[in-house]
C-alpha positions in Angstrom: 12.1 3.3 -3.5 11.2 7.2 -2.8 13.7 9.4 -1.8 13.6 10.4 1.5 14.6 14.0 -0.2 11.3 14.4 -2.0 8.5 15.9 -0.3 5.7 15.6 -2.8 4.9 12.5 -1.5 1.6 12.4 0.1 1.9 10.1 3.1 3.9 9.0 5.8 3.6 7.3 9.2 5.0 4.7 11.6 3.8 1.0 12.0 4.7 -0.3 15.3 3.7 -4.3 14.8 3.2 -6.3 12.4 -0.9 -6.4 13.5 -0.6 -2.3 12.7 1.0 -3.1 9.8 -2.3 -5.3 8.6 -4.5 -2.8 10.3 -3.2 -0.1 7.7 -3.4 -2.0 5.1 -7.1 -2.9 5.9 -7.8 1.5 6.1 -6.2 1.5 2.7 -8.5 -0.9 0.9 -11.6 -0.2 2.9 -11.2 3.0 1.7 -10.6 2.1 -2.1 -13.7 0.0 -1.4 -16.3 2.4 0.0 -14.9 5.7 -1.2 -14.1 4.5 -4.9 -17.3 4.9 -7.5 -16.7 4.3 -11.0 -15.1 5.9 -13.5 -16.9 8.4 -15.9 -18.7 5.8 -19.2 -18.2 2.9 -16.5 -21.6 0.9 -16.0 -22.7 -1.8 -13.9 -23.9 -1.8 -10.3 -21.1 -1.8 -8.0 -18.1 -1.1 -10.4 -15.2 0.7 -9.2 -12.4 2.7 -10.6 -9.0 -0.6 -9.9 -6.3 0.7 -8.3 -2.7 -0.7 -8.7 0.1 -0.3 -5.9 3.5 -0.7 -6.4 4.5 -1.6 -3.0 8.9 -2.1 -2.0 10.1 -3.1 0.8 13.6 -4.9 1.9 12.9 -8.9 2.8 11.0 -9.0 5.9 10.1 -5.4 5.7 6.3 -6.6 6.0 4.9 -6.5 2.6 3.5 -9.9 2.6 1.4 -8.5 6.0 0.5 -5.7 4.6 -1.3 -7.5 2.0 -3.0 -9.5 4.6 -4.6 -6.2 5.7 -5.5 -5.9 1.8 -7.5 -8.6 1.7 -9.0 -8.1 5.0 -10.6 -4.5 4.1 -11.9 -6.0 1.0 -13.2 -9.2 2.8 -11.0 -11.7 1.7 -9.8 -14.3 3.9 -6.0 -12.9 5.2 -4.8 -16.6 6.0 -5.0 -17.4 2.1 -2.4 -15.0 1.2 1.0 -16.0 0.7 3.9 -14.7 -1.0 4.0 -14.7 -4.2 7.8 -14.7 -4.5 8.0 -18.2 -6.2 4.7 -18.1 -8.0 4.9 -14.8 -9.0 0.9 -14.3 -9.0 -1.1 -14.7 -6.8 -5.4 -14.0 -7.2 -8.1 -14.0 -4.5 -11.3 -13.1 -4.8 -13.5 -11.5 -2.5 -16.9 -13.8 -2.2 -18.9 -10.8 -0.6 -18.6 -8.1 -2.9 -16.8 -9.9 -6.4 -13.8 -7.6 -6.2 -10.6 -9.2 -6.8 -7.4 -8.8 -5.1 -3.8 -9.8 -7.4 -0.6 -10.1 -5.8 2.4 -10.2 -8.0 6.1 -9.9 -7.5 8.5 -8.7 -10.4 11.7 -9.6 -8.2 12.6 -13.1 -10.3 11.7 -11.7 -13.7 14.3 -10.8 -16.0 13.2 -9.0 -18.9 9.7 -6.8 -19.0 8.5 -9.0 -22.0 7.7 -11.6 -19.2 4.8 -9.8 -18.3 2.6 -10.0 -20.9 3.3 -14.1 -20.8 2.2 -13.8 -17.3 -1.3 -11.9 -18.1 -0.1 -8.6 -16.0 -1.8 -6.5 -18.2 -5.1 -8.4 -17.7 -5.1 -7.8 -14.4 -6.2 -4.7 -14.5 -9.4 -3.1 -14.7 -12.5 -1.7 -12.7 -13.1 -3.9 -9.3 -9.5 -5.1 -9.0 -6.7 -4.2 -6.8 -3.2 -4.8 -8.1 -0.5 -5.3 -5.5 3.0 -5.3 -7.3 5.9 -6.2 -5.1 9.1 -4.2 -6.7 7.0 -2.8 -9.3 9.8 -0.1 -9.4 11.9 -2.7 -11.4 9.7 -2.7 -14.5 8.3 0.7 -13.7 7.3 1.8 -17.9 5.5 -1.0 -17.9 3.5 0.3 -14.4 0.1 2.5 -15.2 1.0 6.6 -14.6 -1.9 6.7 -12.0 -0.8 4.2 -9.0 -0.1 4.3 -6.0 3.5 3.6 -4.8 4.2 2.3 -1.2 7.4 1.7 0.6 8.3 0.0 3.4 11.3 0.9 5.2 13.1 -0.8 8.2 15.1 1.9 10.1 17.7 1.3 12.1 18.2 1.4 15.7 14.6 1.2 16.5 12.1 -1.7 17.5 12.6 -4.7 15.3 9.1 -4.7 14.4 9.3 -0.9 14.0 8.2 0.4 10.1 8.1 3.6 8.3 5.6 3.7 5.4 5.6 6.3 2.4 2.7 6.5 0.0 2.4 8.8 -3.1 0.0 9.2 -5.6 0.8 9.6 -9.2 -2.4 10.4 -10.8 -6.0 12.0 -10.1 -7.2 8.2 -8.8 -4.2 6.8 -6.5 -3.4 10.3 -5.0 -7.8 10.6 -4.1 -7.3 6.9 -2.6 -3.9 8.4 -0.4 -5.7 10.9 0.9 -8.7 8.9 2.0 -6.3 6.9 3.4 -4.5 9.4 5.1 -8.2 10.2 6.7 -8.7 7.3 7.8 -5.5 7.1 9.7 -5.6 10.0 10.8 -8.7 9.5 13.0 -7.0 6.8 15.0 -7.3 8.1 18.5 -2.9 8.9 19.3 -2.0 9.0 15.8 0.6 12.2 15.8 0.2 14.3 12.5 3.2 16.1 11.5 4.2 18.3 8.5 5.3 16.0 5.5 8.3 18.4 5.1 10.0 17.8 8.2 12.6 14.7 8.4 10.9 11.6 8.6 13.4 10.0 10.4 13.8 11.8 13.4 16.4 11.4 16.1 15.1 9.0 18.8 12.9 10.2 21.4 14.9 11.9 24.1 12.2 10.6 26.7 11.6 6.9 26.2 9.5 6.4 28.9 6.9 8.8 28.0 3.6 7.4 26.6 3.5 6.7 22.8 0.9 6.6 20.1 0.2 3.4 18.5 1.4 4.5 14.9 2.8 7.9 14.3 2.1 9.6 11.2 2.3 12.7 8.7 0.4 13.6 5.8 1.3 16.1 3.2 0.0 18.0 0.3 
């Protein structure tokens, strides 16, 4: 999980609901799929640079809805994904387009040798989007260019209040957070503040005033 201390991560922002918790999940993909071209020697019409997430998030933080929003930016039917707690993978394909979508969770593994009897590293590659719930756990096993999301639950707000921190690691994931962060950004009441300041500030003083749909702040 990031430190709240650090401040090179580059995103941050508020998810009121669980349906803005899909809807951000949907910018994030949407944006791997219409901003990503392939990578330099990569051919074939279509093929894009895959991005992998490590995504963390206490139980019932929302992860499992967040990759709902996943699937729905890449045209995937949302009411097919499940958690993949039990199963520990889970693959859906996108019949529009022929991306793919994997959803894994390394909570129940016990030793990082379980991952290549799984097929981990075969799932990934150009046109793919690898979702790995507590990837933090096997994290030298991870790619250096991902994407790492957290979910946090903070206490004494809403119950279906959520604070969301993204960082890049690499030249890929951290061009992917950024379109991201664009996209968000250009919600009409989204409130951008400087990453450096506290992202968990004291509660509003003035409940009643009117409030934006998802807060958010960006950062370099």
């Amino acid at each position: 999980m990031l430190n709240q201390k650090e401040i090179d991560f580059r995103l941050c922002f508020r998810s009121q609901a669980p349906e803005d918790t899909r809807e951000v999940g949907e910018f994030l993909s949407r944006g791997w799929v219409e901003g990503r071209g392939p990578r330099a020697g990569e051919s074939g019409s279509g093929a894009r640079a895959g991005l992998v997430i490590s995504l963390c998030g206490e139980l019932g933080a929302g992860k499992t809805v967040f990759v709902k929003g996943l699937a729905r930016g890449m045209g995937v039917d949302e009411e097919l994904v499940s958690s993949p707690t039990f199963v520990l993978a889970n693959q859906y394909l996108s019949p529009g387009n022929g991306l793919v979508l994997h959803h894994v969770d390394f909570y129940r593994l016990e030793a990082a040798g379980e991952l290549e009897s799984m097929g981990f590293f075969d799932m990934m590659g150009p046109g793919t989007l690898l979702v790995v719930e507590w990837g933090s756990k096997f994290l030298e096993e991870m790619p250096e260019d991902r994407l790492e999301v957290t979910i946090d639950v903070e206490p004494g707000r809403g119950p279906e209040e959520r604070i969301f921190r993204a960082r890049g690691t690499g030249p890929e994931s951290r061009g992917v957070a950024e379109e991201w962060g664009r996209r968000l950004s250009a919600v009409p009441g989204r409130t951008l503040l400087d990453a450096n300041l506290d992202a968990n500030p004291a509660p509003d003083p003035n409940p009643d005033a009117d409030s934006s749909p998802g807060e958010g702040l960006i950062g370099k």
